[in-house]
C-alpha positions in Angstrom: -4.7 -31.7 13.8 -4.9 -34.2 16.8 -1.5 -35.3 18.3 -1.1 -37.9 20.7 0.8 -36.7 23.8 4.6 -37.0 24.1 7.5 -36.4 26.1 8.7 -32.8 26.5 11.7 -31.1 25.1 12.7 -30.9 28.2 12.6 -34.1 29.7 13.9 -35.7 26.7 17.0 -33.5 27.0 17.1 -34.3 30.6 16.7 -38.5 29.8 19.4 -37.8 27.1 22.1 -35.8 29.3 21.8 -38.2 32.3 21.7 -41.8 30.3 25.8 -39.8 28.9 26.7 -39.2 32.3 25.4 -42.7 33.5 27.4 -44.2 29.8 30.2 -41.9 30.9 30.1 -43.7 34.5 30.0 -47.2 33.2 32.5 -46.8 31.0 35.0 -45.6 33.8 34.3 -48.6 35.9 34.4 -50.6 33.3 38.1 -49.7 32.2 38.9 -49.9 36.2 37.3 -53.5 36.3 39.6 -54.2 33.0 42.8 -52.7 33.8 42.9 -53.6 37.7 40.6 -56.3 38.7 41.5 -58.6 36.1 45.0 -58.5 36.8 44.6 -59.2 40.7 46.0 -62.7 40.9 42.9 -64.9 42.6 45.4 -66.3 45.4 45.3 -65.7 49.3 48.9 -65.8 50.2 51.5 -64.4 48.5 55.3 -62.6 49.5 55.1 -62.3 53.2 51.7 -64.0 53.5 49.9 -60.6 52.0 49.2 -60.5 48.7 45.7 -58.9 46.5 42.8 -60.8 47.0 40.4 -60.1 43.3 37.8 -61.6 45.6 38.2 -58.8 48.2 38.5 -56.3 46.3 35.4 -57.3 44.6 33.4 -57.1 47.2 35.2 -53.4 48.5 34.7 -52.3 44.8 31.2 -53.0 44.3 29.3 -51.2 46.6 31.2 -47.9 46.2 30.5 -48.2 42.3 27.0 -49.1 42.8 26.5 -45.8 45.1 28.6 -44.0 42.6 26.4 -44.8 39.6 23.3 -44.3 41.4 24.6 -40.7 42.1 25.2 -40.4 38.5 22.2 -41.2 37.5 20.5 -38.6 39.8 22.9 -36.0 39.1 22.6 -36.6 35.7 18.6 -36.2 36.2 18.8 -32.8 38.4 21.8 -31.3 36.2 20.2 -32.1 32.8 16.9 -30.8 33.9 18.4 -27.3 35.1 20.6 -27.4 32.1 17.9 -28.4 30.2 15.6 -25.5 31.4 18.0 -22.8 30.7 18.6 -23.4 27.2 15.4 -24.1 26.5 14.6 -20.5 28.5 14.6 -18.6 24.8 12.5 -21.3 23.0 9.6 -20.4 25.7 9.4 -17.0 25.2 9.4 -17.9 21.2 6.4 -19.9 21.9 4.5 -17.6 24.1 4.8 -14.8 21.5 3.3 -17.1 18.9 0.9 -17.9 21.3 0.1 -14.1 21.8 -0.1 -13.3 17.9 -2.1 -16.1 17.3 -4.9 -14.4 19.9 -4.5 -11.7 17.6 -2.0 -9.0 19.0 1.0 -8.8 16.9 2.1 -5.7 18.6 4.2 -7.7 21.0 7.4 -8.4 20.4 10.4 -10.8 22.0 13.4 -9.0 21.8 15.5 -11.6 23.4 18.8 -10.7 25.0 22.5 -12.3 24.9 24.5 -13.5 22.7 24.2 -13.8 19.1 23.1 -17.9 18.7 20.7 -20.1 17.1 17.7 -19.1 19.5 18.8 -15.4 19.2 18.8 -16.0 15.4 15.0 -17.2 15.6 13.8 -14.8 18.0 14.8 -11.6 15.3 13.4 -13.8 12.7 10.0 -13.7 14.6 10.0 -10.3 15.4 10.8 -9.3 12.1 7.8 -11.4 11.0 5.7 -10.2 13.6 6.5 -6.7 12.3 5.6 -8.0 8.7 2.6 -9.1 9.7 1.5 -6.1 11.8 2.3 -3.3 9.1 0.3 -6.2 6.3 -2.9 -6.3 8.6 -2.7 -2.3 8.9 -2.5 -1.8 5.7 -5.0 -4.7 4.8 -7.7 -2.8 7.4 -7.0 0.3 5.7 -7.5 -0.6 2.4 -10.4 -2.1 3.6 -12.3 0.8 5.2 -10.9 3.2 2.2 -12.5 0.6 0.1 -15.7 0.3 1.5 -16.3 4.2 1.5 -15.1 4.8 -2.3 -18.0 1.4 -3.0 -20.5 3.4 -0.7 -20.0 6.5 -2.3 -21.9 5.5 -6.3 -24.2 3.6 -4.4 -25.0 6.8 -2.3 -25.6 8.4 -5.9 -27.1 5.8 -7.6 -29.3 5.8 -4.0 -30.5 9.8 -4.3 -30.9 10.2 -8.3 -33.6 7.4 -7.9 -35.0 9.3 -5.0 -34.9 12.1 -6.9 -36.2 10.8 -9.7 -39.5 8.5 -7.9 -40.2 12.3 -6.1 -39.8 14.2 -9.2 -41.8 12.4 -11.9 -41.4 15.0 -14.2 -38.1 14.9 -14.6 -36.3 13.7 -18.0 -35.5 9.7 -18.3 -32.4 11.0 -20.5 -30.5 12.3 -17.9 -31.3 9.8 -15.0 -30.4 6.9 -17.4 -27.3 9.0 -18.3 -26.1 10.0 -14.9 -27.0 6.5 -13.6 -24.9 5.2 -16.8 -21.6 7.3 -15.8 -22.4 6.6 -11.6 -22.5 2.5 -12.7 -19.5 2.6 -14.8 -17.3 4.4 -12.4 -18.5 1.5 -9.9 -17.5 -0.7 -12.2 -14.0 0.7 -13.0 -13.5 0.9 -9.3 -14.1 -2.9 -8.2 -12.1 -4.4 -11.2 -9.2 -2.0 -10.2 -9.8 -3.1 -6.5 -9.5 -6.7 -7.8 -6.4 -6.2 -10.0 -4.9 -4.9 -7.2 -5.8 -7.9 -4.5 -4.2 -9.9 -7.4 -1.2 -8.1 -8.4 1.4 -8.8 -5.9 1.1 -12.7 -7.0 4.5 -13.2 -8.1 3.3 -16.6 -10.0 2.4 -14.1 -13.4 3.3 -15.6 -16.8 6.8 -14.7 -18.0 7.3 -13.7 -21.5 9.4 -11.4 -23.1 8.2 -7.8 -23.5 9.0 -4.9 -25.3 8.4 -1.8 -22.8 8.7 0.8 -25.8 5.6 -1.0 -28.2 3.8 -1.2 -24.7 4.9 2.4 -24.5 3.4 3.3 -27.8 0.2 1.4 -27.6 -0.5 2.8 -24.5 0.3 6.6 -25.9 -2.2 5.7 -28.9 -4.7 4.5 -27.0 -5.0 7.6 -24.6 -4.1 10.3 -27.3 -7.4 11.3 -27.5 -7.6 11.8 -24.0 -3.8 14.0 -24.1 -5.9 15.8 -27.5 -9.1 17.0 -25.6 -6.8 18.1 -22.7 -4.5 19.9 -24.7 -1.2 18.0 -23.4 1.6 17.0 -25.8 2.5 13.4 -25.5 6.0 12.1 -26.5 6.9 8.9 -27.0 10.8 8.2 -27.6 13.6 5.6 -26.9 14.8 2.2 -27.6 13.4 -1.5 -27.3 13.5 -2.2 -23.6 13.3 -6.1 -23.2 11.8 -7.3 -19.9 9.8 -10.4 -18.6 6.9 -10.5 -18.0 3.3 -10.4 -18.5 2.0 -8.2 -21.3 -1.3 -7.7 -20.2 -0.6 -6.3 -16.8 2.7 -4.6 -18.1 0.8 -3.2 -20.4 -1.7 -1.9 -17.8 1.5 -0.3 -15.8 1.8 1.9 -18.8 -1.3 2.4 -19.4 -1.7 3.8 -15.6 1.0 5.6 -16.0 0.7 8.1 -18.8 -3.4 8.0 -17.9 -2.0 9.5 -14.5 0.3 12.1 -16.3 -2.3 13.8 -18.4 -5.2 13.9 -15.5 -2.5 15.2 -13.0 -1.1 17.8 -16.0 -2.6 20.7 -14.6 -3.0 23.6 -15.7 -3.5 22.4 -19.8 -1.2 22.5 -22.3 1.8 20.7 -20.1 4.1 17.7 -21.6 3.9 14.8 -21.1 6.8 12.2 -21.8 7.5 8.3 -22.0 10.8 7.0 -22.4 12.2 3.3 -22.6 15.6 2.5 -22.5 17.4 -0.8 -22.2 20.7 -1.0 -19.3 22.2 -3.7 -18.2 20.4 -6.8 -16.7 17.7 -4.1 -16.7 14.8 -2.6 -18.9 13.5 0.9 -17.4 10.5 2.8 -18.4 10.5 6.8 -17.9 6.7 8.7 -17.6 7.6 12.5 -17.1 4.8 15.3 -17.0 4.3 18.3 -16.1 2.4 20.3 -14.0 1.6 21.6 -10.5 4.8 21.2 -7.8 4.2 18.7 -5.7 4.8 18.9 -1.8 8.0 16.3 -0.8 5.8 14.8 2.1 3.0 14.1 -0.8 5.0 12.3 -3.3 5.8 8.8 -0.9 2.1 8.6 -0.1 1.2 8.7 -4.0 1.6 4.8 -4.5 -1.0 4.2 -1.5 -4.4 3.3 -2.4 -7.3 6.0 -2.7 -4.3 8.8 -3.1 -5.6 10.8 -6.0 -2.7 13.6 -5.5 -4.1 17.5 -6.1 -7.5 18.4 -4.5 -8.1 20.1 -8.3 -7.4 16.6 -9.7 -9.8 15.2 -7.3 -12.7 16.8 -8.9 -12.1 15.9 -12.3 -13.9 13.6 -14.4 -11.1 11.4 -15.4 -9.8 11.6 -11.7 -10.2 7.7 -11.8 -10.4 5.7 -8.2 -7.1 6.4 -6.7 -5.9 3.5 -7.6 -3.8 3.8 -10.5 -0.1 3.6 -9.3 -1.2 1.3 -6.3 -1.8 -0.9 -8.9 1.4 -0.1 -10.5 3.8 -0.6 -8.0 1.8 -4.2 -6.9 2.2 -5.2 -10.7 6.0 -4.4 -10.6 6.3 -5.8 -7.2 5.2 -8.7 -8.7 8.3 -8.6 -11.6 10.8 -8.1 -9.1 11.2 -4.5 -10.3 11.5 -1.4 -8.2 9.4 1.9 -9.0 10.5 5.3 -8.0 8.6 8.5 -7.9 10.4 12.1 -8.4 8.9 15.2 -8.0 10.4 18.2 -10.5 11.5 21.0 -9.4 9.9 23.1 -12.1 6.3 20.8 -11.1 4.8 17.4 -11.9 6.3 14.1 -11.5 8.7 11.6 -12.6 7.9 8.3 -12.7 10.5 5.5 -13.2 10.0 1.8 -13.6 12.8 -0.8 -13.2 12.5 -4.0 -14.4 14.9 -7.4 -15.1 16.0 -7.1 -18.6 15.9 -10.1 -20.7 18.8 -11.2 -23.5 17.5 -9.3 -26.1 17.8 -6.4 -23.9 21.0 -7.1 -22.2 22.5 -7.3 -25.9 20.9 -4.3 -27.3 22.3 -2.5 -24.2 26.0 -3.6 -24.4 26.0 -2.0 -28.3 
């Protein structure tokens, strides 16, 4: 946006401290020409033939006040520009750090010194923005790259069973269409998870209250086939846990969760537990399984995206994309609720979701 040129900060500062000092000037000689001049009797004799002459000392009092306000005026200029500069010191380096991150290096930082003040106040604001920004572009290119190799890697597939297939005519149709089948559906799961999760840290979701233990139970039905072929127990117990919400992507959060329990419940025939409970001012949902222990430095990493835990779990076929609780801490971002992760000590994880309770389950908790 084009802006027609204007006066400085600076200058203006600099006009505004010497037009006081001028005022202050004025107004000095003003209450001398009030309270001295004016009372001088106009007369050019008086006791002994000496007396005040207001003409006289008019004409000694003028030229002395015009040199005096003259020197105001310029002392005003030079003071309020050097004054001027100096506070205006910390506002410059403000701008030339904007200036540097808007070239694209937010690895600079202002760190300004001194007191605690206004510009002191900004210039930790910025950084902490700057510092915002630079672990959000980070993570941003990361995400990137890791997405663009997990898209590469089924078209690589897809790529090399048509190969195969054009160089190999006798091979069977059945099983290229049914390996191509599972390649493009993978693909598939993988960019609507990857657009779920540019989407789920909007915090502008629909708010509506949710039960966290039917969600719990829908969730449990829908993948009990799933806990059946893998031979893992799956509990569902509790109390109505009120939140708001919306209960399509609170829904998924379950959903991710328990899926997550029974691929990582390794070896078979593990547990695999989902609790609800209502506290109050919050609803929290528990997802407890068992399994292999997990390394203390592995279980912060697990909410980043393309972190599929165990090697083993890597290679199996409902290993998913990686994404699952990436998605499920952006969705809970997004509710204003917190989500911890707990390894056991005895192996597997504990997954706990926090979320503001609504009345109905404020008033279910206080019974």
């Amino acid at each position: 946006m084009d802006r027609r040129p204007g006066l400085s900060a600076r200058l203006k500062l600099t006009v505004s401290y010497a037009a006081f000092v001028l005022l202050a000037g004025v107004l000095m000689l003003a209450v001398a020409w009030v309270f001295l001049l004016r009372n001088v009797p106009n007369t050019s004799r008086g006791l002994l033939g000496i007396a005040p002459n207001r003409y006289v000392l008019e004409q000694v009092f003028a030229p002395p006040a015009v040199a005096a306000l003259v020197f105001l005026i310029l002392f005003g200029l030079v003071g309020g520009w050097v004054l001027a500069g100096r506070m205006l010191a910390p506002l410059t380096q403000i701008t030339e750090a904007a200036r540097t991150a808007a070239r694209g290096s937010l690895s600079h930082r202002i760190r300004l010194a001194g007191p605690q003040d206004e510009f002191r106040e900004l210039a930790d604001a910025f950084d902490t923005m700057l510092e915002q920004l630079e672990s959000h572009v980070a993570e941003q290119q990361r995400f990137a790259a890791n997405a663009s190799h997990e898209l590469r890697t089924p078209l690589a597939i897809t790529k090399t069973l048509l190969d195969v297939a054009r160089d190999d005519p006798a091979r069977g149709r059945d099983d290229l269409v049914e390996r191509l089948s599972a390649v493009n559906t993978r693909a598939i799961d993988l960019t609507e998870a990857l657009l779920l999760l540019s989407h789920g840290d909007r915090r502008n979701v629909a708010r509506e209250p949710v039960d966290l233990s039917l969600l719990a139970e829908e969730a449990a039905e829908t993948l009990l086939p799933l806990a059946e072929r893998r031979g893992v127990t799956l509990d569902v117990t509790g109390e109505p846990a009120w939140a708001a919400g919306s209960a399509a992507l609170l829904l998924r959060v379950v959903t991710n969760l328990v899926q997550n329990a029974l691929v990582h419940n390794l070896p078979a025939d593990g547990t695999v537990t989902v609790h609800t409970e209502a506290r109050p001012g919050a609803s929290v949902l528990r997802v407890e399984n068992t399994g292999p222990v997990l390394p203390p430095d592995l279980v912060p990493t697990l909410t980043e995206p393309f972190q599929r835990g165990t090697e083993r779990a890597r290679t199996d076929e409902h290993a998913g994309v990686g994404l699952g609780l990436a998605i499920v801490q952006s969705i809970v971002r997004a509710h204003d609720g917190t989500l911890g992760l707990t390894p056991r000590p005895t192996g597997g994880l504990t997954v706990t979701v926090r979320l503001p309770g609504t009345a109905q389950g404020s008033a279910h908790a206080d019974r």
